[in-house]
SELUM-937500 format. One record per residue (C-alpha): residue number from 1; residue in one letter; x, y, z. Coordinates in nm, 4 decimals. Layout:
REM SELUM-937500
- k/r/east/north/up
- NUM/a/X/Y/Z
...
This chain:
REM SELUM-937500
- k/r/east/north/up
- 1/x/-1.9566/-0.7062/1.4163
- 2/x/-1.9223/-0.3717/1.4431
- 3/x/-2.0117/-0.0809/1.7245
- 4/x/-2.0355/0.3044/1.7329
- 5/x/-1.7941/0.3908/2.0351
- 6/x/-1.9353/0.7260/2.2151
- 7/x/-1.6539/0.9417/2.2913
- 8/x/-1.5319/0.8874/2.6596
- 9/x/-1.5282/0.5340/2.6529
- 10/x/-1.1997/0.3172/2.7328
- 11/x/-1.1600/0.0103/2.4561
- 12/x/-1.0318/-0.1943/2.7372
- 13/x/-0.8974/-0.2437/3.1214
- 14/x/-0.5094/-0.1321/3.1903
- 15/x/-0.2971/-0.1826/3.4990
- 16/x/-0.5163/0.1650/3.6420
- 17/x/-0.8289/0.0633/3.5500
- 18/x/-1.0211/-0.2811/3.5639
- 19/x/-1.3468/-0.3459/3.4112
- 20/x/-1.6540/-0.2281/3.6155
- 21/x/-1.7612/0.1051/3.6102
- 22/x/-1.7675/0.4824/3.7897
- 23/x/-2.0729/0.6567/3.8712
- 24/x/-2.0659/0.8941/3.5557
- 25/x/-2.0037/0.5887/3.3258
- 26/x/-2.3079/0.3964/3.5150
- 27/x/-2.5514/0.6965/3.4302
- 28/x/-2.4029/0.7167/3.0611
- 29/x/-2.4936/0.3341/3.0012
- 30/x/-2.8025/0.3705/3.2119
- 31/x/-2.9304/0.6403/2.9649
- 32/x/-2.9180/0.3788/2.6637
- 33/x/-3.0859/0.1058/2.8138
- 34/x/-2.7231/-0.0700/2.9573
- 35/x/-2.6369/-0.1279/3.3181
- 36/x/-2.3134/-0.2345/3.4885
- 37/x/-2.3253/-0.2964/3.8878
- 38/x/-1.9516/-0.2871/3.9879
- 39/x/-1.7817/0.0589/4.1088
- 40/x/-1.5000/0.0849/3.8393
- 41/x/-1.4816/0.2618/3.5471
- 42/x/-1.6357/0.0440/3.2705
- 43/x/-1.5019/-0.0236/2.9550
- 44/x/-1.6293/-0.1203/2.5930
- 45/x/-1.5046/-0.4963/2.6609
- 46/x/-1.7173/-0.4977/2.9879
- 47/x/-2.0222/-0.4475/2.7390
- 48/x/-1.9244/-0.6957/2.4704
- 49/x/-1.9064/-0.9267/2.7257
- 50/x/-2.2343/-0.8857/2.8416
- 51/x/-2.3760/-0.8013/2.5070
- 52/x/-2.1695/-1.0564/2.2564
- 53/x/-2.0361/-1.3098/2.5016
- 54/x/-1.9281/-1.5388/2.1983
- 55/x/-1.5728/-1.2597/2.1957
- 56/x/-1.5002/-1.3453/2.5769
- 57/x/-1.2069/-1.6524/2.4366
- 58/x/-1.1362/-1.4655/2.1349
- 59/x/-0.8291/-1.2618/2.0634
- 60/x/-0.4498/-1.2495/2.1163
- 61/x/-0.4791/-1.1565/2.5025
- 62/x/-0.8472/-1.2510/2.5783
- 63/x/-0.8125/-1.2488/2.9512
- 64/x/-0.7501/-0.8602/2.9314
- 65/x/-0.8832/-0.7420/2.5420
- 66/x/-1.1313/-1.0203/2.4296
- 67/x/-1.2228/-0.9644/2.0714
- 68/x/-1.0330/-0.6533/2.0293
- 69/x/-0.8229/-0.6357/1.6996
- 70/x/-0.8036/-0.2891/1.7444
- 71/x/-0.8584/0.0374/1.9849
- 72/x/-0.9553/0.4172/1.9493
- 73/x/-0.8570/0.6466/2.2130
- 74/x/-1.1113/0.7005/2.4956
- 75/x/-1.1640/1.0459/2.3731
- 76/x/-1.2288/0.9322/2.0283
- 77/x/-1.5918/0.8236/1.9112
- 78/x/-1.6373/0.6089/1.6229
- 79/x/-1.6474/0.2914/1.4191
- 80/x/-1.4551/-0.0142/1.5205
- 81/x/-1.4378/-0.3807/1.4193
- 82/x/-1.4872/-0.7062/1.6536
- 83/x/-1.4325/-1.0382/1.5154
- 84/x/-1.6233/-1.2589/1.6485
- 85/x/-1.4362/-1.5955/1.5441
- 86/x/-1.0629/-1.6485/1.5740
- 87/x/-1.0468/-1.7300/1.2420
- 88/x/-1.1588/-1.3329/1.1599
- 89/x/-0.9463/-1.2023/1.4742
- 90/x/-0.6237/-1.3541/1.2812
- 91/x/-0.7693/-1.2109/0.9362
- 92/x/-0.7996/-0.8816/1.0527
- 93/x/-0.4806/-0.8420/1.2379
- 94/x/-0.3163/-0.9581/0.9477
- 95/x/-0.4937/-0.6647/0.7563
- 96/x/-0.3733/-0.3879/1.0107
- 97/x/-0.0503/-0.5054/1.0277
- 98/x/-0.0046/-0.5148/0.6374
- 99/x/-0.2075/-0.1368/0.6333
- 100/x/-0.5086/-0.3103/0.4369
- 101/x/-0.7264/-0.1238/0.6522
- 102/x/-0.8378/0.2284/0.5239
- 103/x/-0.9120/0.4559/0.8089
- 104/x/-1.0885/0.7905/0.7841
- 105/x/-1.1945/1.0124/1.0695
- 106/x/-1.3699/1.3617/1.0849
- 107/x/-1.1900/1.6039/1.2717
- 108/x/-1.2195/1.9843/1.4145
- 109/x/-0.8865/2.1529/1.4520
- 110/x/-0.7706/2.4923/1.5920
- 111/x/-0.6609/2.7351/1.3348
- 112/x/-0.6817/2.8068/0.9889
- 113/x/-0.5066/2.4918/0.7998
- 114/x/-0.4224/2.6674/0.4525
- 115/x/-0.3082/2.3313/0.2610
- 116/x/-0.6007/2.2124/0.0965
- 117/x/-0.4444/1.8773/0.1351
- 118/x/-0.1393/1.7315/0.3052
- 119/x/0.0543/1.4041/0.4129
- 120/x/0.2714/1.4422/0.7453
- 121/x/0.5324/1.2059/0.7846
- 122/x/0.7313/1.2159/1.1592
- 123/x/0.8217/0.9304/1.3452
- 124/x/0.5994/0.9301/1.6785
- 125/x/0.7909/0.8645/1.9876
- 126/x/0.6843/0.8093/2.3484
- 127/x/0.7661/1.1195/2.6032
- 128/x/0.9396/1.0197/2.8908
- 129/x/0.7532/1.0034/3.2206
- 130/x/0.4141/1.0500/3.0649
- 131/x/0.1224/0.9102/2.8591
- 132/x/0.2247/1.1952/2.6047
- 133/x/0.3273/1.1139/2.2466
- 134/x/0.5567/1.3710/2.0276
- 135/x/0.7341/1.4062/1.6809
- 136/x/1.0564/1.4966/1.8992
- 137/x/1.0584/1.2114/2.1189
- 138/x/1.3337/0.9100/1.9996
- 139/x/1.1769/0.7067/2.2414
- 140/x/1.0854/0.3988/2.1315
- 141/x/1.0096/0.6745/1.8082
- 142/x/0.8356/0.4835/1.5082
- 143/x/0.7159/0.5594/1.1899
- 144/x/0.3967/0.7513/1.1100
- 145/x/0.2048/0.8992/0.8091
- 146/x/-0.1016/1.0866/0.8312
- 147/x/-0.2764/1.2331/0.5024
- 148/x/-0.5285/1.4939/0.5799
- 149/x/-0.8072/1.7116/0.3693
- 150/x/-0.9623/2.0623/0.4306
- 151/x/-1.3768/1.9863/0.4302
- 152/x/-1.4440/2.3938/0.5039
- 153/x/-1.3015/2.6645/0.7485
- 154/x/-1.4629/2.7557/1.0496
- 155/x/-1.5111/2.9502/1.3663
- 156/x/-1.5369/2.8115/1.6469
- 157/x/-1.7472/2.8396/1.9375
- 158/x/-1.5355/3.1267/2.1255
- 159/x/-1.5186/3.2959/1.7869
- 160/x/-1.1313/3.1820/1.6859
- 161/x/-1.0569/3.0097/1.4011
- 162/x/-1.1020/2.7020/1.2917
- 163/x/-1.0741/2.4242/1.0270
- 164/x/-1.2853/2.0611/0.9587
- 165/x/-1.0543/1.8468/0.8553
- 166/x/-1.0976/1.4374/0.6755
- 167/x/-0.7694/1.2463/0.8034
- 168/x/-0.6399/0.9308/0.6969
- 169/x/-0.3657/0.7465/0.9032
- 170/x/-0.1423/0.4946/0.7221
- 171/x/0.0083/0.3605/1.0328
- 172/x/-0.1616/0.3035/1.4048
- 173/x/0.0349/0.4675/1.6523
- 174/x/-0.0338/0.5858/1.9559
- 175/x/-0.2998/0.9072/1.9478
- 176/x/-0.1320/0.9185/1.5982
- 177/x/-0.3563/1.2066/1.4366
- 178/x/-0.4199/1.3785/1.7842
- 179/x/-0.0085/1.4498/1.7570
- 180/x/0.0359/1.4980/1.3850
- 181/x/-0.2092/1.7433/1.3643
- 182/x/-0.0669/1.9241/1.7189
- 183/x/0.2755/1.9302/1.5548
- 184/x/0.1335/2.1021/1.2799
- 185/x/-0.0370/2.4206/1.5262
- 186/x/-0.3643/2.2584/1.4594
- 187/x/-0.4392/2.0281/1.7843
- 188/x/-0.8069/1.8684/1.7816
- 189/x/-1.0493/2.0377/1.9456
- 190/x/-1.0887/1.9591/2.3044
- 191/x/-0.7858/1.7586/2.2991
- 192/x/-0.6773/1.8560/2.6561
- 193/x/-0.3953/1.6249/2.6479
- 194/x/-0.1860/1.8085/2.3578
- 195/x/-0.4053/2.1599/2.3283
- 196/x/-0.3363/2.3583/2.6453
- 197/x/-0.6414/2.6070/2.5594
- 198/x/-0.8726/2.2996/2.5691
- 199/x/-0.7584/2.2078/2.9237
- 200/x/-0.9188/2.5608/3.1048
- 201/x/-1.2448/2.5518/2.8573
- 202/x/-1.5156/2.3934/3.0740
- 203/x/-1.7573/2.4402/2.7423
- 204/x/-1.6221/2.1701/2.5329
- 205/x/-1.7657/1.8212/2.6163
- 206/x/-1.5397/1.6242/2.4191
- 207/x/-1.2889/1.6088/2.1412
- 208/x/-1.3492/1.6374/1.8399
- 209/x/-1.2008/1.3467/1.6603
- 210/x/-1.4952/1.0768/1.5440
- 211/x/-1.3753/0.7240/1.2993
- 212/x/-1.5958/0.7889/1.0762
- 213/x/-1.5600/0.5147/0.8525
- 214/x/-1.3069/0.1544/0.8059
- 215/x/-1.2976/-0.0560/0.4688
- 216/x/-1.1368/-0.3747/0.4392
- 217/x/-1.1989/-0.7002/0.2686
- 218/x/-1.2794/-0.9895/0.5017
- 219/x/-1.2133/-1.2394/0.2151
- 220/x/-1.0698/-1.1536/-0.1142
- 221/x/-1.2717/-1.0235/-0.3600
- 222/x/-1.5462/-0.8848/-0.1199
- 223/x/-1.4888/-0.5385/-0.0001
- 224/x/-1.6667/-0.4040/0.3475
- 225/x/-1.7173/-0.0303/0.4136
- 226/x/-1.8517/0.0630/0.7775
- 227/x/-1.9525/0.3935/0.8117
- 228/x/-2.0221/0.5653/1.1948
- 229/x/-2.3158/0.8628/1.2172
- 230/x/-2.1784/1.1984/1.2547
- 231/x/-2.2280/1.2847/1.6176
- 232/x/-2.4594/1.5588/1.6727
- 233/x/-2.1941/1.7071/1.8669
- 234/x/-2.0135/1.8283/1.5087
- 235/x/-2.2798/1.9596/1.3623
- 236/x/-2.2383/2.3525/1.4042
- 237/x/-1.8974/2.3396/1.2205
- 238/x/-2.0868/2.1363/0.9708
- 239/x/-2.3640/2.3277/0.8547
- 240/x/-2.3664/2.5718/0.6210
């Protein structure tokens, strides 16, 4: 199957955060028709186990991810892919881990990027003492390749520059693009995690970084393209 993650949602639990859900997330879910009654912060697994309860034994850790083969960040909105068999779980994972999965996501970036096109290749590693990813880390540093594409130039909503961006990752690291792009000078818009003007600018909702669309083929021979709705949310650096 396949859902249309809103941007704020967590994929899954982690040590911090169980399935359930806060009071903001309970008004979100309440607004399209979905109710949890617990007092932690709910998840996308809390709703596929309500919704698709066929995923709750499926996976490689189904006691904490059931039927997730892979995540977005909980900033990210998009397209992502549930299996809802084992047999497709162990297909697919077999597919990300030999990069048969194309990934492309829609993204609005500070600054003008002047490369029409452009591939960035630097290892990601893990920053010590935080969540934070970066190029200059050797921690637990892996490899990572990120192609990107200028769609059109911008401005954005406080009148600075801007640039809309198509990105394709090769790899699946850690807020992969979200870093590539920072190391660049061009961090995601709203990204208050690796663009410090984001983190004082009460105006932007979210950040900008949607999966827009995931091909693969299930079985050989039969190619699947998913494609994800723009969010309305994109639209002024989108129109012409």
């Amino acid at each position: 199957m396949a859902v249309n993650k809103p941007a704020g949602l967590l994929v899954h639990g982690t040590r911090n955060v169980k399935h359930g859900t806060s009071r903001g997330e309970a008004r979100r879910f309440q607004v399209s028709g979905f109710r949890f009654h617990n007092k932690q912060e709910s998840t996308l697994v809390d709703w596929l186990l309500v919704n698709r309860p066929e995923v709750k034994t499926i996976g490689d850790d189904p006691t904490t991810r059931p039927g997730i083969v892979h995540r977005l960040d909980r900033e990210t909105s998009g397209v992502m892919i549930i299996p809802k068999t084992q047999a497709m779980f162990d297909r697919l994972k077999a597919l990300f881990v030999g990069r048969d999965v194309r990934k492309t996501y829609l993204a609005v970036v500070r600054g003008t990027v002047r490369s029409e096109r452009g591939v960035i290749e630097r290892p990601i590693g893990i920053v010590s003492g935080s969540v934070r990813r970066s190029i200059h880390s050797t921690k637990m540093a892996k490899e990572a390749v990120t192609e990107y594409k200028v769609l059109r130039r911008v401005r954005l909503s406080d009148g600075s520059e801007g640039t809309v961006l198509r990105v394709s990752p090769k790899t699946g690291r850690t807020h992969q693009i979200r870093v590539h792009l920072a190391s660049l000078g061009h961090p995601v818009l709203g990204d208050r995690l690796y663009d410090k003007r984001s983190r004082g600018d009460t105006s932007l909702a979210r950040m900008f970084l949607h999966a827009e669309k995931i091909a693969f083929y299930p079985e050989p021979g039969k190619q699947l393209v998913i494609e994800a709705p723009v969010p309305a949310e994109f639209a002024p650096y989108l129109s012409t």
